[in-house]
Structure formats: C-alpha cells, structure tokens
Legacy VTK file of the C-alpha trace (Angstrom):
# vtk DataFile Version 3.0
C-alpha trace
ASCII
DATASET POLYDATA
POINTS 556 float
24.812 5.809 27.426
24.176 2.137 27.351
23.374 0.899 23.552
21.414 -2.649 23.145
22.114 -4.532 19.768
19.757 -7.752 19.695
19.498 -10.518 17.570
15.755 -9.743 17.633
14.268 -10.365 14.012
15.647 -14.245 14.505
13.471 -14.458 17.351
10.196 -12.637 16.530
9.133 -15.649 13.938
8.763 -17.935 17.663
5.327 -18.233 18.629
2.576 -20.316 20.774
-0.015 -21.561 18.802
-2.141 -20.379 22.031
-0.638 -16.471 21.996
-0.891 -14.580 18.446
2.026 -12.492 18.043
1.915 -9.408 15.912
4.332 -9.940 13.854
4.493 -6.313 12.403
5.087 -5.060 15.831
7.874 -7.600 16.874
9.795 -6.484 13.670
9.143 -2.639 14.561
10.777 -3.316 18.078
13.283 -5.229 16.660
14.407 -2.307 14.448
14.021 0.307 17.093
16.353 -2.072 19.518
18.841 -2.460 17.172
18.974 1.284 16.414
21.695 3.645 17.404
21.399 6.427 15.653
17.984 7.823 16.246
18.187 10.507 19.157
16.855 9.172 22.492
13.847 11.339 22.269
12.838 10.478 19.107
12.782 6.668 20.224
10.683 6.872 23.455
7.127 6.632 22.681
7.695 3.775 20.246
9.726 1.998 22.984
7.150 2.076 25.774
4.987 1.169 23.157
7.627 -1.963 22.652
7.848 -2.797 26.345
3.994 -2.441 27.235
3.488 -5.316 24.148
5.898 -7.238 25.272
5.223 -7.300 29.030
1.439 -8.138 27.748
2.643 -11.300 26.191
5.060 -12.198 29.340
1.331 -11.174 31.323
-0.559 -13.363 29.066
1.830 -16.317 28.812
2.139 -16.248 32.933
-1.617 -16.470 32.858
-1.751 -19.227 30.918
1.136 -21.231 32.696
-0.503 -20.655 35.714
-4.026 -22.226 34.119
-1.423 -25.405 32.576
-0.025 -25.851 36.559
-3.448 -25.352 37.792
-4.859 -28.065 35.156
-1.231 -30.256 35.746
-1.693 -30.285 39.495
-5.540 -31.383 38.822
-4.120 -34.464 37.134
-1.813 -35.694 39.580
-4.744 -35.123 41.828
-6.719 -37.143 39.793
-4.197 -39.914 39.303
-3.539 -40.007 43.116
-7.360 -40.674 43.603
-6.891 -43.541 40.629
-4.073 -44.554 42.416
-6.092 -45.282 45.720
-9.071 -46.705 43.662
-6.371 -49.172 42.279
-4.847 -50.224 45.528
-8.234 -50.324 47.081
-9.560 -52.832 44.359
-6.212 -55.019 44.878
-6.599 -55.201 48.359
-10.154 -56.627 47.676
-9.292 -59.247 44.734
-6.535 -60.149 47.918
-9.034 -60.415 50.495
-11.674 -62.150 47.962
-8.467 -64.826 47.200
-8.005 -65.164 50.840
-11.953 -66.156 51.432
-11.865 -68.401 48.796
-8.594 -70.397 50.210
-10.662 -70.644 53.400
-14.086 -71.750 51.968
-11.671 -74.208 49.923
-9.775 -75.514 53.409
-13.266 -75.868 54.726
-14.279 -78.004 52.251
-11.606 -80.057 52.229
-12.418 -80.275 56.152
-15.898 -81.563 55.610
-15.542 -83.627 52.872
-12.860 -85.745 55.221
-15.442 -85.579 57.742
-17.776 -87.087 55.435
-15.739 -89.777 54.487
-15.102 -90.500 58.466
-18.790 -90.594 59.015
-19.404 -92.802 56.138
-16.570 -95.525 57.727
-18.785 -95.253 61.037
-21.834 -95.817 59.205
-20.522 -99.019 57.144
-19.039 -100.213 61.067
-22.781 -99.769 62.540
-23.724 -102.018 59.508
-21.859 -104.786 59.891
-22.615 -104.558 63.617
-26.263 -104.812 62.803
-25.212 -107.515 60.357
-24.161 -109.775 63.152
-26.788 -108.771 65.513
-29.456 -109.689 62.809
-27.599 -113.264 62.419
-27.605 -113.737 65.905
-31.566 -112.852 66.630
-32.145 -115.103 63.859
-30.446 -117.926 64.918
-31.579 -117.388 68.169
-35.547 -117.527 66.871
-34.638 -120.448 64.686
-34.055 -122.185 67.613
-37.292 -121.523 68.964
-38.966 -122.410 72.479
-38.559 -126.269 72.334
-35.119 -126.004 72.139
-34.592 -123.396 75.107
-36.455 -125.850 77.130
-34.408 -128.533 76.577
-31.123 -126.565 76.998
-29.777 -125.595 80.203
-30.474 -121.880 79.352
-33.103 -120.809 81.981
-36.090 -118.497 80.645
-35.736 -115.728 82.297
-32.236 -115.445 80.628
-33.453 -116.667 77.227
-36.319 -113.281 77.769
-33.577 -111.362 79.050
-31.112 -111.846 75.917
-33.320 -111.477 73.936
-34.836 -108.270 74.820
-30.757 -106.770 74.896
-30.270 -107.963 71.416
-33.512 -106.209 70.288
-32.865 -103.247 72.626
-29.033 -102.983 71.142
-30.331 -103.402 67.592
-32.481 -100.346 68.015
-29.872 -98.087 68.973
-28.010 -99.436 66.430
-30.466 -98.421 63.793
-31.085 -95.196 65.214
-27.188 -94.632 65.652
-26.792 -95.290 62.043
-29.870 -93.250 60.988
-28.041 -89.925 62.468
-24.963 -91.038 61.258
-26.574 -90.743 58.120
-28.324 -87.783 58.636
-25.677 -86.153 59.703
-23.536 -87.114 56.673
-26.483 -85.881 54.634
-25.993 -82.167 56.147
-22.683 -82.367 55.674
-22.846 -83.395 52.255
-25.347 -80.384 52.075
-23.219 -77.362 53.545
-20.431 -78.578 51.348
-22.566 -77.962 48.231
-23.367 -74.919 49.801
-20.004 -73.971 50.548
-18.845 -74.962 46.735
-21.514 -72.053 45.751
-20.434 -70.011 47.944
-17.024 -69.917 46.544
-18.256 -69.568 42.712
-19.558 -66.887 44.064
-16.439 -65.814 44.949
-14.517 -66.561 42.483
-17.352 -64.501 39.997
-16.644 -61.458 42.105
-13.023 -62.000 41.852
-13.465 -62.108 38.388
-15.469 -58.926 38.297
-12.802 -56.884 40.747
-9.902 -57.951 38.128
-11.984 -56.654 35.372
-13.022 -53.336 37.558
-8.887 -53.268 38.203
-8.317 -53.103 34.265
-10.624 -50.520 33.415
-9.074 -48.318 36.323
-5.758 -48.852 34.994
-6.774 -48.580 31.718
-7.764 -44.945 32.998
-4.666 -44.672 35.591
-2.867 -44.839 31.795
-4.958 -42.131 30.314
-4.305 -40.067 32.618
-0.510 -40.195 32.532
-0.863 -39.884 28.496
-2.608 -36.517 29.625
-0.200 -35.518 32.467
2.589 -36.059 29.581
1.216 -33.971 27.283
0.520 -30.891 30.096
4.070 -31.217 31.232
5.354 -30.619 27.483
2.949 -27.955 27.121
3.944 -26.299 30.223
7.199 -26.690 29.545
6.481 -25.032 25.920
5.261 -22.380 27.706
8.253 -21.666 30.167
9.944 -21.705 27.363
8.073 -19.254 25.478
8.071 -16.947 28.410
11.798 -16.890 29.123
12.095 -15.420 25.236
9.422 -13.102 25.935
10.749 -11.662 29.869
14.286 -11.968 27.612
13.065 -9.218 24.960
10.631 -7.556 27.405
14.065 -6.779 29.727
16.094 -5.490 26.806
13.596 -2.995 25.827
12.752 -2.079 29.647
16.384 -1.794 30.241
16.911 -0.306 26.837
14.486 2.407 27.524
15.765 3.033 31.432
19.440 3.402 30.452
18.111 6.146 27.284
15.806 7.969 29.954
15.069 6.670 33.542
18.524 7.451 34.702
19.602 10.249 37.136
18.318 12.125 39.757
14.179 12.052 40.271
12.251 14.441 41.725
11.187 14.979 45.264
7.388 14.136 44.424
8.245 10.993 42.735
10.529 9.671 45.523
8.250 10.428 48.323
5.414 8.374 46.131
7.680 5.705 46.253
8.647 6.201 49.930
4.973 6.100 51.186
4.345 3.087 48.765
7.268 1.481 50.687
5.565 2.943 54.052
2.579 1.086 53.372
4.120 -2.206 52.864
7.068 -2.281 55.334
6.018 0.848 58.040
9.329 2.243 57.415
9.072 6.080 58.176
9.181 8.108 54.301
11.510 10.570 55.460
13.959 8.284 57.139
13.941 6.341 53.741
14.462 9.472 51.788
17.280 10.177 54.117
19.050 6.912 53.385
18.276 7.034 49.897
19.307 10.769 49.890
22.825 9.836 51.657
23.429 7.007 49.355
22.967 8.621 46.053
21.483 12.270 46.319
17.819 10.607 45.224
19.341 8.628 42.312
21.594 11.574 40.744
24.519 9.900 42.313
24.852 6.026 40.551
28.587 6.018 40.825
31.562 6.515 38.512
33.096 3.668 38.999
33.242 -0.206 36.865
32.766 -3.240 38.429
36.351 -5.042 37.444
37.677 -2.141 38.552
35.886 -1.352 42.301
34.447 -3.673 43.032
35.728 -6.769 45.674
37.253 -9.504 43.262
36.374 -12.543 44.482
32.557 -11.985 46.033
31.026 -9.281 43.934
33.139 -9.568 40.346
31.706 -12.560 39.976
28.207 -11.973 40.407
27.986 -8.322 38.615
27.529 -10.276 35.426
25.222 -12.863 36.173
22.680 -9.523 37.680
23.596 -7.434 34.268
22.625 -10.803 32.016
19.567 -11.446 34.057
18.407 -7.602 33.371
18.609 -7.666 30.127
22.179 -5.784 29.655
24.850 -6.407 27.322
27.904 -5.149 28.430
28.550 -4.946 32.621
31.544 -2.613 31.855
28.970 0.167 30.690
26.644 0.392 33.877
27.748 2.638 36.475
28.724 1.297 40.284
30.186 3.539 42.886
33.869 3.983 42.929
36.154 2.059 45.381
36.632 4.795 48.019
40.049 5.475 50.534
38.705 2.236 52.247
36.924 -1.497 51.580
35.451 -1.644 47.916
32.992 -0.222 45.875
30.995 -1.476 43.444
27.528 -0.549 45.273
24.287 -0.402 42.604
21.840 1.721 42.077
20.150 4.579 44.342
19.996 2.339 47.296
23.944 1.202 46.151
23.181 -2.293 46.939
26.733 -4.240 46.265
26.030 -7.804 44.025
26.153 -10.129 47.045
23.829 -8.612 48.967
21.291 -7.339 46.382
21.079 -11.045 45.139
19.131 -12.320 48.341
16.746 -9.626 47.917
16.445 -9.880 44.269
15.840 -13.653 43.414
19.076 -15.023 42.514
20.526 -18.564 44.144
23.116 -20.822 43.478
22.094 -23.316 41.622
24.478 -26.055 43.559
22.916 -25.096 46.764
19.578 -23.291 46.421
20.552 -20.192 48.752
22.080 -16.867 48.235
24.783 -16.873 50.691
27.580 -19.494 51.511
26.958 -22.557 53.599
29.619 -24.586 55.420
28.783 -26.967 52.823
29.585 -24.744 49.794
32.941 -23.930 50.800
36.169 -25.545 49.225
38.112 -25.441 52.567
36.162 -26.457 55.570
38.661 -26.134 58.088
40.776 -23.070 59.873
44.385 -23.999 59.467
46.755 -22.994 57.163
46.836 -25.273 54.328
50.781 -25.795 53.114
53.385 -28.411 52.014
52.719 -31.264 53.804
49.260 -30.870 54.521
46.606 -33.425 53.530
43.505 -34.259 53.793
39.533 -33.701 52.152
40.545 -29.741 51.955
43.553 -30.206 50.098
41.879 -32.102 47.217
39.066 -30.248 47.356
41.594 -26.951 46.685
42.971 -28.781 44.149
39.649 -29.363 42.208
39.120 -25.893 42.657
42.749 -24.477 41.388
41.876 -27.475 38.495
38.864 -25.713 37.304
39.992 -21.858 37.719
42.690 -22.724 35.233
45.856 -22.867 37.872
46.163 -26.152 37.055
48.025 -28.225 39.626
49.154 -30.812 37.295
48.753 -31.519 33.556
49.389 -35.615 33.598
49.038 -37.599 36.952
48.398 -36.852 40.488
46.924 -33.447 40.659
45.799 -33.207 37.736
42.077 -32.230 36.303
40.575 -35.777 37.721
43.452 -37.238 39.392
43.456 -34.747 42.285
44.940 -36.233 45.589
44.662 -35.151 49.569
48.506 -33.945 49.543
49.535 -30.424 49.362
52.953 -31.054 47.477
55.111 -28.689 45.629
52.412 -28.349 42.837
49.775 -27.287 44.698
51.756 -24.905 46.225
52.979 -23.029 42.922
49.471 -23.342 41.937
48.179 -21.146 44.791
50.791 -18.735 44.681
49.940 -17.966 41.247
45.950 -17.635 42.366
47.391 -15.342 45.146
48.937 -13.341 42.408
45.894 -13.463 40.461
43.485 -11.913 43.114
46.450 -9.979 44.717
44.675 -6.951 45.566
42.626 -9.381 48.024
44.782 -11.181 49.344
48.464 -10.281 49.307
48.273 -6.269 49.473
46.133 -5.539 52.704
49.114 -7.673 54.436
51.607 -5.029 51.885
52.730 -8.433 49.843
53.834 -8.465 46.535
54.425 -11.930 45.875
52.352 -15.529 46.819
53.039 -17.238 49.674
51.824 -20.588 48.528
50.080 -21.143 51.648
46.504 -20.926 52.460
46.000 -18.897 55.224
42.266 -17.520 55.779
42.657 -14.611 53.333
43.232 -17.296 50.792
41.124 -19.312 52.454
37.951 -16.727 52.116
38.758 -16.054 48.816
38.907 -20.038 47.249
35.144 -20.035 49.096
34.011 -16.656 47.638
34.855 -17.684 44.103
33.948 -21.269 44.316
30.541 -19.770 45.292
29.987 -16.848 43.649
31.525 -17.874 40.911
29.697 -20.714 39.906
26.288 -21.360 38.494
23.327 -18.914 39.370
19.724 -18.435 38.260
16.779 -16.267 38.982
13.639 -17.416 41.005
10.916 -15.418 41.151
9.782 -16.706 44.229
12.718 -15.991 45.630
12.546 -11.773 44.429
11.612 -10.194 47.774
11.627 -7.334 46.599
9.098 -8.027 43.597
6.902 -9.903 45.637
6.412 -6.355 47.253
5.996 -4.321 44.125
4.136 -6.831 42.369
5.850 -6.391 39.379
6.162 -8.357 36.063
10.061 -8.794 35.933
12.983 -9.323 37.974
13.469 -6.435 40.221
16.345 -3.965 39.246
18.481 -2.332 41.578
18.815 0.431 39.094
14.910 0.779 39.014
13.955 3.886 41.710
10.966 1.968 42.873
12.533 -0.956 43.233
15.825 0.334 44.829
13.225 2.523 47.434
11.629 -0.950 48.064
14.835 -2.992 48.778
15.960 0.062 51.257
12.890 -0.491 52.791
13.389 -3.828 53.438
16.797 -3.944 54.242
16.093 -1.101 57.163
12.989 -3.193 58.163
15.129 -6.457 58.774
18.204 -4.440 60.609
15.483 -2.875 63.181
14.634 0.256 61.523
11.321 0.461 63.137
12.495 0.424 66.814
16.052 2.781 65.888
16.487 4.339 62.961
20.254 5.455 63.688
21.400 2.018 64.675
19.586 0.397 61.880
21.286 3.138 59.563
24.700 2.505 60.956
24.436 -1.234 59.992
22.674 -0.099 56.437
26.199 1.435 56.225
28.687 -0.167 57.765
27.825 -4.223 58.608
29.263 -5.468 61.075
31.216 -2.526 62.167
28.262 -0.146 62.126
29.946 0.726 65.587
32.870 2.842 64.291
32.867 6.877 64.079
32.033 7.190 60.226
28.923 4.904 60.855
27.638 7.106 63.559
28.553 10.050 61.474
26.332 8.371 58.656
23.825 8.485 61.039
23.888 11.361 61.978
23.779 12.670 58.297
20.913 10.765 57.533
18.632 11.843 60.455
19.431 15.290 59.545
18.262 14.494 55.913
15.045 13.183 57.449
14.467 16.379 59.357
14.661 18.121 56.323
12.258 15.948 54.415
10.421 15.510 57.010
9.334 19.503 57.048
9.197 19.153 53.091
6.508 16.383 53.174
4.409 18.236 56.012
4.907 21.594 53.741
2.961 19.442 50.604
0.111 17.819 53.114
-0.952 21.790 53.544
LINES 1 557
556 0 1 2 3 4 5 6 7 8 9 10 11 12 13 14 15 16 17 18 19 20 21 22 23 24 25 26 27 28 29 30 31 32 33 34 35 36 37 38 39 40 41 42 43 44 45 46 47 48 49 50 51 52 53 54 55 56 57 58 59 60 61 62 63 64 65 66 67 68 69 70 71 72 73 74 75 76 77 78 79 80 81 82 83 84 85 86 87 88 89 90 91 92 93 94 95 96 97 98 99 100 101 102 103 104 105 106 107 108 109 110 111 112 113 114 115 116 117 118 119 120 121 122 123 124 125 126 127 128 129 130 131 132 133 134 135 136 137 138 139 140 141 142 143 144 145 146 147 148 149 150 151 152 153 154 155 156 157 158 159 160 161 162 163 164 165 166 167 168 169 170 171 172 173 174 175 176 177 178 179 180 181 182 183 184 185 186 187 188 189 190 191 192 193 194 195 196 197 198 199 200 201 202 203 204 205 206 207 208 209 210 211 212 213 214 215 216 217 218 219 220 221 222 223 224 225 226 227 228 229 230 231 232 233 234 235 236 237 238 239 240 241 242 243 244 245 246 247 248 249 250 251 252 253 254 255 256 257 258 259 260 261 262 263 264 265 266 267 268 269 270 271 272 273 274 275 276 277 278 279 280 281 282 283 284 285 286 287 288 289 290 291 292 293 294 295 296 297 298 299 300 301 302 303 304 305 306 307 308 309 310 311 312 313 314 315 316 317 318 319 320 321 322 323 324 325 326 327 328 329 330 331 332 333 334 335 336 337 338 339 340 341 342 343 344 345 346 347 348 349 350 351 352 353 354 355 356 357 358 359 360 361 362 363 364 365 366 367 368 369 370 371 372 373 374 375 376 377 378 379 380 381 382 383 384 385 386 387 388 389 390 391 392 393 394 395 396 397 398 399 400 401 402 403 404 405 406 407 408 409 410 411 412 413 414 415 416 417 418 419 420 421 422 423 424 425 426 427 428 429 430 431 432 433 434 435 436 437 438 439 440 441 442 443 444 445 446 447 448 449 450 451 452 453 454 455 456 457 458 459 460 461 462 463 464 465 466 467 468 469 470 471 472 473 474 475 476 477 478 479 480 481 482 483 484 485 486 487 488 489 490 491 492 493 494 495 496 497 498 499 500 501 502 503 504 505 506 507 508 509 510 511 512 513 514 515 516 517 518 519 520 521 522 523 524 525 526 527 528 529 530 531 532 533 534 535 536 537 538 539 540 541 542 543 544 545 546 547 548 549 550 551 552 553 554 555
C-alpha cells in the first residue's frame, strides 16, 4: 500500500490573484495527504472531495491560460498588422523622397535651360543691335547719296528690304525666345510647389510613422506583460496538476487497485470501441491475458525486472510525473524464464513503450524513441584499443558523465575527451560492462568486461544516453488522453486509460483487419512469429469467445 507524505501546507499559501483558493480546504487536503494512520475507508470521501477541488482549479487555471494564449496570439496578430502599417508608411516616405529628388533634378534641368535660353536671347540682341546700326546708317545716307554711288537701285531696294525682312525675324525670334523662357520660368515655380508639397506630405508620413510606432511599442509593453502572466499561470498550474496527481494517485493506490468488474471493463471496452473500432471482446481478451482484468499488476520492482539500460531509467521519470513518491513501491510484472519484465499496469505497458503513448519526450530531441542522431556510437564496429574517431570521444563524454570516468587530469578527462580509444577508455568500459552486466556480459555467459564495444555495449551506451537523460511531459503529445479527454497525464495504472492505450496499440499493429496477428505482435514485437506468440493468440481469441457470449448474455 503506497503512502504519500507531501510538503503540502508550504504550498497551499500560493495563489493567483485571478483564482481564489479556499484556503480551509487546501489545509484539510493537506492533512488528509499527509495522513497515515486513518484506515483507507475512513479517508475516501474526503479525498475525492480533495481531488474533485483540485482538478477544478487545474480546470479553471487551463481555462484561463487558454483565454491569456488566445488574448497573446491576438497581440502578435495585432503587432504583425502594425508591423505592415509601419513598413507600408516607410516605403511611402521612400517613394515620396524619391519624387522629390526627381522634381529637384528637374529643376535643376530647367533652370539650366533657362539660363541657355537667356544667352540666346542676349545673342539675338546684339544681332539686332548691329542690324539697327546698319539700317540707320544706311537711311542716313539717304537717296542722294545712292545716286551718286555706284550702288544700283534695285540693289539699294533689295538690301534694304533683307535688312528689314532679317530684323523681323529677329524680333520675332527673340520674342519666343522670351516667351519660351517665360514658361519655363513658370513650370519651374510650379515644379518648386510641387515639391513643398512633397516635402509637407513627407513630413506628415514621418509623423503618421511615429504615432504607429509609438503604438508598435504599446503593444509590445502589452505582449510583455501577457507573456509574464501566462507564464504565472503555467506556473500556477504545474503546482496545482502537481497536488491534483498526488491526491488522484493517493486515492488510486488506497482503492482503485485490483481486479474490476466485468461491467466496468466492458464500459470501458465499448468507450474504446467507439473511438478506435477495436472489437470489446477482443480488447477484453488482451486485457484479460495480460492481467486477469487488472487483478494481475505484477509482483515484481522495477530495479529488479525490469531491462537496465532502456526501461530503469525511465520508470522514475513516469512515477514522478504521476504524482508517486517512491518507484520501488508500485507493482510491475516480474522478469519471467525469458527477456525482462517490468510491464505496467492492466495493459502491462513496459516504460519505453508506454512513454510514446503517454506524452513523454526527450527533451534533447523532442521524440520518444532514439534517432540516429541521439545515439553515442553511430557506427557498427567494435570500438577497442586503437580505435579513433567522433564515436570514441563521444563514448568518452558519455563514460565522463555516468561517473566511469576515463581520466581525472588530461586527455580523457571530463572536458578534455579525445577521438582515441587508449588504455583508459578501455578500463572505463569494462567497468560499465560490469555495471550493467546482466545486459551485456551474461546473455554471452561472461563474468568479466571485455573493454570492447561490441553492439551489446554498443545498444546499451545509446539506451542510457537516451533514456537516461532529460524527459518531460507534453500534453499534446498524450495520445492516449487526447482520447479520453481527461484532465491529467494518462496513467498506465488507470483501467480506463490502460483499456484506451490497448486500444490503440492493437489499432496501430492491424487489429482491425487480424486480430491474432495483431495480438501476436501486442505480445511478442518483432518476433510475434514464434510458438508462444501464436499460443498467446490463441489464448486470447478464446478469451474473446467467452466474452463475447457474456456481452450478448447482458444485451438480452
């Protein structure tokens, strides 16, 4: 019988300014959690009393996180819109700069034009000038004195007539000239206005541009303060699904274990039905098989049964998640005559697989199973003295950090590792050898390390560098209660939730087209071929006979 003692009174003063607490209730749970000497039937209305307040804050906070995303995602919305109003008020100060360089250049154009017409004009002038001087000289002259030149007078009628002629052009040449200028002189002024104009609107898009990111600032004061309230509320919410999982797990371990009755599991076997089409009495068969409808959890404890280096490893990380204290106190199956043991629950789930159905990932690489990526030693040959290479000081890293340390001072040592597999390394991996022995050395009936990593030692550096490290729960990731719809992690303890994750697990192995094959992999994995996993079969269809009459016996 698993016992919870919780530092809960510390705890209950925390609360959101947004979510009153009940302070008299908090302390009541408190008491009753850290009680363990009232009899377990004394204490189980005043724990589901505990768990259904608690889950109701963890249900009320959720709510209002998902209002604070809602409202955060809103501002970044609106900021992206700012954002776009900024740029778009840029690009027309840019284009309203790049009209007024060219109204400037075209000024510039006409005023030299102006000053070229004005040199023609003052040319056409002095022209005239000398064609006035000319005429005049010519009519001071007179008749009389044409006569008495040689100059005959025809010519003298003729010359004169060209001079007057040429004069008029003259005139008129520099009247246009002028006229011209004039206009010119005119659509500069205009074009001067024009880009005053210009410039005014400039002047108005800059001060449009302030006031937007005047706002654009705003904004991000507000998008600060939602992120530190959202944040105060994931906070808030990991204390409360904290609490809320001691008390369910609390009140499971005091009276939801053991067997369940026949009614209850075929509710949750048509609930499962519904969601995944598995057939109810091939899931009670399975689940019968496993662990006789729950009655059956296993004697066994996970350092002892279960595989070192891939399920040790995680076991704790599930039983912290849950809410438990101590992993040694849950029950697992016992390792059998062959393989490990270690399976959880009625639907004995072992750690690594549960995990991917479950909502727990590496944190390192996001995923629930090893990657090529993840692993220490990438490559297939044995590792030894004289090896070398990114492997070899990636082992070394790894030996560093599992405390068989390769070196205390220089190469090889916690910082200083090198791509040579010396002497060192080799003692080093003997000793792990040693350490996981029952994984490594004794299925090949050694007693000793070999120092070399051959792909027993191999598999197990990978499964420890990876299960072993740093893990965390996603709910978005927890298949199983995305199908239940549940308010906390899903528990492979849990009879719903272990009928669910059977469910599943058939579902993806091909349950719905064969039952028996997808039975003999439920079993066995990858050698769901053998005898015993047709034998399993076998059992389990018989099981589902059974129910099968039982169920039509209750539709009557």
């Amino acid at each position: 019988m698993l016992y919870v003692t919780v530092l809960f009174v510390a705890l209950a003063v925390h609360t959101v300014p947004y979510i009153e607490a009940d302070t008299s209730m908090e302390a009541k749970c408190a008491e009753i959690l850290a009680d363990e000497t009232t009899r377990p039937g004394e204490l189980k209305r005043e724990m589901e009393k505990c768990q259904e307040y608690m889950e109701h804050r963890v249900k009320v906070g959720e709510e209002k996180l998902n209002q604070q995303q809602a409202d955060r995602l809103n501002t970044e919305q609106e900021i992206a819109v700012i954002d776009k109003e900024i740029n778009r008020v840029l690009s027309n100060i840019q284009t309203i700069d790049d009209i007024i360089g060219d109204l400037g250049e075209e000024i510039i154009d006409k005023e030299t034009a102006v000053e070229g017409l004005g040199e023609k004009v003052e040319d056409r002038k002095l022209f005239l000038t000398t064609l006035f001087r000319n005429l005049n000289e010519t009519e001071q002259r007179g008749f009389v004195s044409l006569l008495l030149s040689n100059t005959t007078l025809s010519s003298y009628f003729f010359e004169e007539n060209e001079y007057r002629s040429l004069r008029k052009v003259t005139e008129e040449s520099v009247n246009d000239i002028n006229g011209l200028r004039h206009r010119i002189a005119a659509s500069i002024e205009e074009l001067r206005e024009k880009k005053d104009e210009q410039g005014r609107i400039r002047q108005h898009q800059e001060v449009s541009a302030q006031r937007v990111q005047e706002k654009r600032e705003e904004k991000d004061q507000v998008l600060k303060g939602q992120i530190a309230e959202e944040n105060d509320t994931k906070e808030y919410l990991e204390e409360y699904r904290e609490r809320a999982a001691k008390i369910r797990n609390r009140l499971f371990d005091l009276f939801g274990g053991g067997a369940i009755s026949f009614e209850q599991a075929l509710t949750y076997a048509n609930e499962v039905h519904a969601a995944t089409g598995i057939r109810p009495a091939f899931l009670l068969g399975v689940i019968k098989h496993e662990s006789d409808l729950g009655k059956n959890v296993g004697t066994g404890t996970y350092q002892k049964d279960m595989h070192p280096t891939r399920d040790q490893p995680l076991f704790p990380k599930i039983v912290k998640l849950l809410g438990y204290d101590d992993p040694n106190e849950l029950r697992v199956s016992a390792r059998p005559g062959f393989g490990w043991g270690g399976a959880m629950g009625p639907a004995q789930f072992i750690p690594s697989t549960w995990v991917c159905y479950g909502g727990m990932v590496n944190r390192e690489t996001g995923t629930c199973s090893m990657t090529s990526t993840s692993r220490v030693i990438r490559g297939n040959t044995t590792l030894q003295i004289g090896s070398s290479g990114s492997d070899v000081k990636r082992l070394q890293r790894f030996l560093n950090r599992q405390g068989f340390t390769v070196a205390s001072i220089g190469p090889g040592s916690p910082g200083n590792e090198t791509g040579t597999y010396g002497s060192a390394v080799a003692q080093a991996v003997t000793r792990f050898q040693e350490r996981y022995a029952s994984r490594i050395l004794r299925p090949y009936n050694l007693t000793r390390g070999t120092g070399q990593v051959g792909p027993s030692t191999r598999s197990a550096v990978n499964q420890i560098n990876f299960y072993d490290g740093s893990w965390e729960y996603r709910r978005d990731k927890d298949i199983v209660r995305r199908h239940t719809g549940g308010n906390r992690p899903s528990n492979p303890w849990n009879p719903r939730d272990a009928f669910f994750v059977s469910g599943i697990y058939l579902t993806e192995l091909g349950a719905l087209k064969n039952e028996c094959t997808a039975s003999r992999r439920y079993y066995a994995g990858s050698n769901w071929q053998s005898r015993v996993a047709r034998l399993y079969c076998d059992g389990v269809l018989a099981k589902a006979r059974d129910f099968e009459k039982d169920i039509a016996f209750l539709r009557r």
